[in-house]
Biopython code that builds the backbone (N, CA, C, O; Angstrom):
import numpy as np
from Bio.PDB.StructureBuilder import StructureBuilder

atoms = [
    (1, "UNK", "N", (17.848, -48.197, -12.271)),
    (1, "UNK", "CA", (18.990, -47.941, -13.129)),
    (1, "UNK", "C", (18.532, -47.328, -14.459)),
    (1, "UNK", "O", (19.216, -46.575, -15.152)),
    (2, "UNK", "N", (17.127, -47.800, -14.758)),
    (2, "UNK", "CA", (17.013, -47.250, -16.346)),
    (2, "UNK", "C", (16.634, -45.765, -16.190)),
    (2, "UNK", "O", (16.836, -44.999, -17.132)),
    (3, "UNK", "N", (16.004, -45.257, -14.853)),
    (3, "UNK", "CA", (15.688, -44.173, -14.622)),
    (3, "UNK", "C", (17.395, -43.020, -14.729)),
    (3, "UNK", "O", (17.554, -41.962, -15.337)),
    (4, "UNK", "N", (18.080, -43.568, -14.137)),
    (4, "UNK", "CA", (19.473, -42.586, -14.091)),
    (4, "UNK", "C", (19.980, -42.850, -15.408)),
    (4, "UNK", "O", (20.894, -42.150, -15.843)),
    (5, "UNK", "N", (19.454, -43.852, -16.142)),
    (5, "UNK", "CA", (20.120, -43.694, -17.385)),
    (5, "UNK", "C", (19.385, -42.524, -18.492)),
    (5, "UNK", "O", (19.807, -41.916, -19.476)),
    (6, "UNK", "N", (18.284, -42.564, -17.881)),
    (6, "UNK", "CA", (17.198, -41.609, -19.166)),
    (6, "UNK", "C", (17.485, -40.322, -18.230)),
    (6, "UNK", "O", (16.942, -39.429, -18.881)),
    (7, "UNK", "N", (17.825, -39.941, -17.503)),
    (7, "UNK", "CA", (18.089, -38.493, -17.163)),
    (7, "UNK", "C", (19.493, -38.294, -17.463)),
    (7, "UNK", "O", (19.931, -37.186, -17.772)),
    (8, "UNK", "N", (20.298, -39.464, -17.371)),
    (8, "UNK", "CA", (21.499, -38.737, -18.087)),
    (8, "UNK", "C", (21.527, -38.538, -19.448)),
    (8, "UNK", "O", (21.764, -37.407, -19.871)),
    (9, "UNK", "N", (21.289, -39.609, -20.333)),
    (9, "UNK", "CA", (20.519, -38.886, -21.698)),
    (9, "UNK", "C", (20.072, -37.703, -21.276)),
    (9, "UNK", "O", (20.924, -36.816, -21.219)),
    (10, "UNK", "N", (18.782, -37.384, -20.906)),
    (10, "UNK", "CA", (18.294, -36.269, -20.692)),
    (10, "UNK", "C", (19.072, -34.897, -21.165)),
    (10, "UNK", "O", (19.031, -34.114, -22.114)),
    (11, "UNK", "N", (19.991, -35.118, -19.626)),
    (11, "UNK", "CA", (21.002, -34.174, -19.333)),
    (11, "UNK", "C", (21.610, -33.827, -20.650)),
    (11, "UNK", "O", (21.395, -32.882, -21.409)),
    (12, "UNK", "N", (22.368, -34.772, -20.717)),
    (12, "UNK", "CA", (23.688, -34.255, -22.217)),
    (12, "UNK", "C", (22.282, -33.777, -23.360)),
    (12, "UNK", "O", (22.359, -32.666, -23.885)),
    (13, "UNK", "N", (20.998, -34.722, -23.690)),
    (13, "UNK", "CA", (20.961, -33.279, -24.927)),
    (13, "UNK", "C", (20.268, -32.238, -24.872)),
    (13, "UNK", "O", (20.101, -31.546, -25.877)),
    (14, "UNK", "N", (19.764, -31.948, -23.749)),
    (14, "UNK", "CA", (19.584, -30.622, -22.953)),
    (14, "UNK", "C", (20.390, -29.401, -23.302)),
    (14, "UNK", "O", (20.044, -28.279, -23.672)),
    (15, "UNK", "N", (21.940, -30.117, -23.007)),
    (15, "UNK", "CA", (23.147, -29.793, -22.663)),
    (15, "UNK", "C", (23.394, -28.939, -23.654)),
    (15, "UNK", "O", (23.542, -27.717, -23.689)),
    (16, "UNK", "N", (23.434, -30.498, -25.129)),
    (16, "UNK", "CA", (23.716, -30.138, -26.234)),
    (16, "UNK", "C", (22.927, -28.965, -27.013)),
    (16, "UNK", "O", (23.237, -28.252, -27.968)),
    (17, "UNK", "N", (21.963, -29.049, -26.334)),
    (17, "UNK", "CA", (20.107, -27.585, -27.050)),
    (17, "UNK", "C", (21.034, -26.027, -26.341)),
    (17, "UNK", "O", (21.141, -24.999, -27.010)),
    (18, "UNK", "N", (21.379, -26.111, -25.491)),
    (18, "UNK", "CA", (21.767, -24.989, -24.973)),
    (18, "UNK", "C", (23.350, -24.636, -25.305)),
    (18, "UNK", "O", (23.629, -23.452, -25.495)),
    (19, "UNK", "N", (24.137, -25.393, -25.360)),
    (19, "UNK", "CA", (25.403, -24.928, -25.734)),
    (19, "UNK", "C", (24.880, -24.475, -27.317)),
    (19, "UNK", "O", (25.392, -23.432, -27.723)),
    (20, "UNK", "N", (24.043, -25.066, -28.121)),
    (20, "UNK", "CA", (23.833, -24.944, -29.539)),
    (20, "UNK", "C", (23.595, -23.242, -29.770)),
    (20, "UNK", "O", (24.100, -22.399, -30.511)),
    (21, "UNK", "N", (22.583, -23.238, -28.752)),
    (21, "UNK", "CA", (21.631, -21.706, -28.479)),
    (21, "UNK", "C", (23.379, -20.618, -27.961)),
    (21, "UNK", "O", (23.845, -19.636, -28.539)),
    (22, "UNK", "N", (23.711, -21.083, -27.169)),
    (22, "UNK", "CA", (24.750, -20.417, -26.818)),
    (22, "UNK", "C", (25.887, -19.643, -27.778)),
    (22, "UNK", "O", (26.410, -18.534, -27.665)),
    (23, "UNK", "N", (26.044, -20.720, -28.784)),
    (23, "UNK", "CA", (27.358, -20.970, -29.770)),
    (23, "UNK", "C", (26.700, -19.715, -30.865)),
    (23, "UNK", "O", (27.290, -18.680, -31.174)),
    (24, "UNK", "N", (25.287, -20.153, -31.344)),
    (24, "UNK", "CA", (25.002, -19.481, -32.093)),
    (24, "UNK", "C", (24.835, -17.805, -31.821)),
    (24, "UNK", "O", (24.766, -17.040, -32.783)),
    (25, "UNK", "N", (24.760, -17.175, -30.027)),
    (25, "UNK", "CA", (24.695, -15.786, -30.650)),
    (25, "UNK", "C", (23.238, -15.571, -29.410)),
    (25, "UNK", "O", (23.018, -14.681, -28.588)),
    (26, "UNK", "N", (22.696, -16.461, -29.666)),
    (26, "UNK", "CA", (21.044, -15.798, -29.426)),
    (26, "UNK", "C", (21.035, -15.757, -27.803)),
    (26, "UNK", "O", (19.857, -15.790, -27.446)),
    (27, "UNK", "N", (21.672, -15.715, -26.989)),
    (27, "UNK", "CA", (21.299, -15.399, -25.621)),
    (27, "UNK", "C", (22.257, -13.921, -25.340)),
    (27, "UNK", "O", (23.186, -13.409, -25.965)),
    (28, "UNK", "N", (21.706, -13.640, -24.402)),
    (28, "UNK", "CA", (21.997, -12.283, -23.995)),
    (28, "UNK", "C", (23.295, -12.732, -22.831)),
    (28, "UNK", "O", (23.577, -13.928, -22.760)),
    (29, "UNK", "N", (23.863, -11.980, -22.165)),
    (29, "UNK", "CA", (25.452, -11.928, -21.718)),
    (29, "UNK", "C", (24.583, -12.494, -20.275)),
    (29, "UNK", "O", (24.798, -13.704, -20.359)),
    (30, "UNK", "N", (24.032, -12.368, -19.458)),
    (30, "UNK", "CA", (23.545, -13.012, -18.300)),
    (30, "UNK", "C", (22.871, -14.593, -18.476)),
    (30, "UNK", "O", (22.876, -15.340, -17.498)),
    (31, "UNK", "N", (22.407, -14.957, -19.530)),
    (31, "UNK", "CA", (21.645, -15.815, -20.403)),
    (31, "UNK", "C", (22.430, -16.712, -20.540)),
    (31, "UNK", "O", (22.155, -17.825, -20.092)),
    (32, "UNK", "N", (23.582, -16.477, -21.176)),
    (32, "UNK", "CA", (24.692, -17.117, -21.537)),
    (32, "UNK", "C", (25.524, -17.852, -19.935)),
    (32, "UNK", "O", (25.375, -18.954, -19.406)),
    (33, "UNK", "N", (25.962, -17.255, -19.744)),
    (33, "UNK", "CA", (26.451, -17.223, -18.173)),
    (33, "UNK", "C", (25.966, -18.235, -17.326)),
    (33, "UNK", "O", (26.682, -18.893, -16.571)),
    (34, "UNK", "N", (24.183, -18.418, -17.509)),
    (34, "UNK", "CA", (23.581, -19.307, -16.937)),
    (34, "UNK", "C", (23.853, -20.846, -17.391)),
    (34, "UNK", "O", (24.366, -21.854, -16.907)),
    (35, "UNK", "N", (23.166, -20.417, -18.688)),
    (35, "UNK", "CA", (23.499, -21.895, -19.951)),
    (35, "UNK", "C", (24.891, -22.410, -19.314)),
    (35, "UNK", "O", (24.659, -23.393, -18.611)),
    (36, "UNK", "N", (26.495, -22.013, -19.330)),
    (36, "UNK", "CA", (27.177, -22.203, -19.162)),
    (36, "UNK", "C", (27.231, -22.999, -17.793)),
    (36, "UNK", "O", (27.489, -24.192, -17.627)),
    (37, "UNK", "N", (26.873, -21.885, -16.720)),
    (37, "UNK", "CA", (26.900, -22.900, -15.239)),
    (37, "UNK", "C", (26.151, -24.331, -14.961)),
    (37, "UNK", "O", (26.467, -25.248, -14.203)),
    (38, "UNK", "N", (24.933, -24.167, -15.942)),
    (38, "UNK", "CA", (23.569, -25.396, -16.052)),
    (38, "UNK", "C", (24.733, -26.426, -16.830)),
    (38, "UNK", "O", (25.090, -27.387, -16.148)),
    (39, "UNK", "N", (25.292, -26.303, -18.085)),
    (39, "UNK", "CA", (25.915, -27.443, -18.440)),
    (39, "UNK", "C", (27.034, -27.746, -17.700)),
    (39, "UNK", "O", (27.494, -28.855, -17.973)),
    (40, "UNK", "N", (27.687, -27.064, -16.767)),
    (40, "UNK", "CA", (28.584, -27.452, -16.379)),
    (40, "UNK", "C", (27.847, -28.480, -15.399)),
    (40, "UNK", "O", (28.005, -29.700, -15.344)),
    (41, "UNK", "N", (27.276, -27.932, -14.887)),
    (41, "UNK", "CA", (27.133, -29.263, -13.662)),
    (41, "UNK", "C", (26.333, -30.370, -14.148)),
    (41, "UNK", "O", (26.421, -31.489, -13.644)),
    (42, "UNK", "N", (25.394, -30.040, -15.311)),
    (42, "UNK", "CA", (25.004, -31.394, -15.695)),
    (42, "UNK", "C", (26.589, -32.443, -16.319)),
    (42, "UNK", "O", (26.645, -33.673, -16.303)),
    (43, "UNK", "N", (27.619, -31.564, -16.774)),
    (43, "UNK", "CA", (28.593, -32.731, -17.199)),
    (43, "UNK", "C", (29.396, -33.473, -16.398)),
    (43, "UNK", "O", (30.102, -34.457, -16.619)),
    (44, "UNK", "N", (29.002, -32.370, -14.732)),
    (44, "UNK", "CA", (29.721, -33.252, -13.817)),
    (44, "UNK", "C", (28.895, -34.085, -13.152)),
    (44, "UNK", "O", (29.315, -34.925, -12.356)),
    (45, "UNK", "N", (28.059, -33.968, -13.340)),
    (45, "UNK", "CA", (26.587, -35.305, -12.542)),
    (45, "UNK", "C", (27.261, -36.132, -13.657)),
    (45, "UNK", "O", (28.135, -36.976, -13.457)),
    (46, "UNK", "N", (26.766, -35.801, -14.817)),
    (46, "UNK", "CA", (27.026, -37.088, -15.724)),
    (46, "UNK", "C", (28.558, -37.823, -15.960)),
    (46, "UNK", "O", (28.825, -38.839, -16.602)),
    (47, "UNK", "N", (29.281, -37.089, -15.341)),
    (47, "UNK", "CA", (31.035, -37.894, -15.280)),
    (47, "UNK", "C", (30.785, -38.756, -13.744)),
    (47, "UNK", "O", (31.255, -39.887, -13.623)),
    (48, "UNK", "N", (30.074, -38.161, -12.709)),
    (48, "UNK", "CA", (30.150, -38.630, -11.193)),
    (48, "UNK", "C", (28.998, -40.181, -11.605)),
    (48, "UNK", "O", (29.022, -41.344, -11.203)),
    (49, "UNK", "N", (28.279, -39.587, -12.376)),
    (49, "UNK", "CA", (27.480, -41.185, -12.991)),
    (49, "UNK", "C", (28.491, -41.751, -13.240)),
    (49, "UNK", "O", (29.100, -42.317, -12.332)),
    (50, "UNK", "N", (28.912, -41.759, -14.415)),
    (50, "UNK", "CA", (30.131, -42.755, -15.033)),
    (50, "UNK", "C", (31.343, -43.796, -14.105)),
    (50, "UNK", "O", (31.777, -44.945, -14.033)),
    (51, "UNK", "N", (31.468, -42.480, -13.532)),
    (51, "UNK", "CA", (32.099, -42.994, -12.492)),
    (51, "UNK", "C", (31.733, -43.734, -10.919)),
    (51, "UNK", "O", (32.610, -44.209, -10.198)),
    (52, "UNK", "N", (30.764, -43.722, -10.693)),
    (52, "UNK", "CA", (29.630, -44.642, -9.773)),
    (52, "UNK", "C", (29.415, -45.897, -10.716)),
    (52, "UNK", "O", (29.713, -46.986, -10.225)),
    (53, "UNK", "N", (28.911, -45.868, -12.072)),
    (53, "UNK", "CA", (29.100, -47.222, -12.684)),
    (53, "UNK", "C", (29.920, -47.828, -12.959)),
    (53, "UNK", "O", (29.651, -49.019, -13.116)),
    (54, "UNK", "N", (31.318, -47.407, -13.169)),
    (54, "UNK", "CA", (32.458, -48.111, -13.505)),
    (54, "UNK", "C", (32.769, -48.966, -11.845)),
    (54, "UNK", "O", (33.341, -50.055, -11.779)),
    (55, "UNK", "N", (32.277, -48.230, -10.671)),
    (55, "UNK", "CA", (32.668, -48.765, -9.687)),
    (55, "UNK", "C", (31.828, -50.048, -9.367)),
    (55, "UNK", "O", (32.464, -51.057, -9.059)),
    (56, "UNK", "N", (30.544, -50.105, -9.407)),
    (56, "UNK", "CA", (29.410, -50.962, -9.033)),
    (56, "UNK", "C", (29.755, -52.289, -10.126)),
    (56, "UNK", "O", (29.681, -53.470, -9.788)),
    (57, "UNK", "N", (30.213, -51.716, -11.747)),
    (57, "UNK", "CA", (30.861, -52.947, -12.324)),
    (57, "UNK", "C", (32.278, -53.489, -11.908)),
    (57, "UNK", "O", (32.597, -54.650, -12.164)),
    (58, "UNK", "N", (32.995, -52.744, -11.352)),
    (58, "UNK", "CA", (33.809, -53.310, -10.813)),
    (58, "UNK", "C", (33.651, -54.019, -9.265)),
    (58, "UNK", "O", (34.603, -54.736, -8.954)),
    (59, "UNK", "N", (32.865, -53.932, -8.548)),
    (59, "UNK", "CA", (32.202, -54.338, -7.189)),
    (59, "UNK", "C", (31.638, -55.900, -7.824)),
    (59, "UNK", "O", (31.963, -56.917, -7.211)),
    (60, "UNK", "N", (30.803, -56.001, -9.048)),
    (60, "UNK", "CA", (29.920, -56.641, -9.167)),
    (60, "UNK", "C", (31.364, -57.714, -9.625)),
    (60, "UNK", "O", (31.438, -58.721, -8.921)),
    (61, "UNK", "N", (32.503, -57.569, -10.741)),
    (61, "UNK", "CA", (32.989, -58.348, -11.243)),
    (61, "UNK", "C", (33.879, -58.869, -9.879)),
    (61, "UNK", "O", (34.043, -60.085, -9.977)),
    (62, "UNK", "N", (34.315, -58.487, -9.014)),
    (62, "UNK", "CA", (35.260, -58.873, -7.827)),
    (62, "UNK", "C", (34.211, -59.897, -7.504)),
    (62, "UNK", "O", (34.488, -61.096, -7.463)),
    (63, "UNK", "N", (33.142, -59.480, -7.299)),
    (63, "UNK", "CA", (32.185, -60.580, -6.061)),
    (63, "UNK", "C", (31.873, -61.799, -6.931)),
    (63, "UNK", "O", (31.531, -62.874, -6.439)),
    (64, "UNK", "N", (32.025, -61.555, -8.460)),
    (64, "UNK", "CA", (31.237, -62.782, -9.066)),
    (64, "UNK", "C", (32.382, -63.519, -9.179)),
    (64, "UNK", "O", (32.204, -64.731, -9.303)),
    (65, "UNK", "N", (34.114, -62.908, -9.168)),
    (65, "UNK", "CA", (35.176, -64.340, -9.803)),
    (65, "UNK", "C", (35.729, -64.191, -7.878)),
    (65, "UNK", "O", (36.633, -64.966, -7.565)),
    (66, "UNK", "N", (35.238, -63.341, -6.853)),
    (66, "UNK", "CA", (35.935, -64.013, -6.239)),
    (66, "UNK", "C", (37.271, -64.102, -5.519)),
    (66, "UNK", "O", (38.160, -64.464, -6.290)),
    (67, "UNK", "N", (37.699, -63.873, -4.224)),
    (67, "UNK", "CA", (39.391, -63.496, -4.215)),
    (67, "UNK", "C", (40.156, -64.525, -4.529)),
    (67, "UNK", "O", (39.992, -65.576, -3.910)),
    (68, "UNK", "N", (40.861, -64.459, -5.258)),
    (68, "UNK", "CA", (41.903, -65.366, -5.521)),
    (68, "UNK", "C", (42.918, -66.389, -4.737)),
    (68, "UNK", "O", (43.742, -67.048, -5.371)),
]
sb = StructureBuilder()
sb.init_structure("model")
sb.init_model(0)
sb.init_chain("A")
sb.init_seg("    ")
for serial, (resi, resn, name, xyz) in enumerate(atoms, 1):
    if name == "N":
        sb.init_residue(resn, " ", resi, " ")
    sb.init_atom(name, np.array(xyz, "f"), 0.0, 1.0, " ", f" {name:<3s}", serial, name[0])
structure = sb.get_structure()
């Protein structure tokens, strides 16, 4: 778990280095294009994370109280 947590860090300020590079000007029109597709899918790994953990805490809280 601590491993998927340090690559999603990773990811977002990766993310954040390249949208920065992007915003400012300095990549060329193919360059750009790339940056763009690379963060996109790192923000959807990192939402499909989020959402795999919200489930496993919700898995974990059912099993610990139990069906009613």
């Amino acid at each position: 778990m601590k491993a998927v947590l340090i690559i999603a860090t990773l990811f977002i300020f990766i993310s954040m280095l390249m949208n920065g590079a992007r915003r400012r000007g300095k990549l060329n029109d193919q360059a750009n294009r790339a940056v763009t597709g690379l963060a996109n899918s790192m923000r959807y790994f990192v939402y499909g994370l989020l959402v795999f953990v919200g489930i496993v805490c919700l898995a974990m809280a059912w099993h610990m109280l139990g069906p009613f």
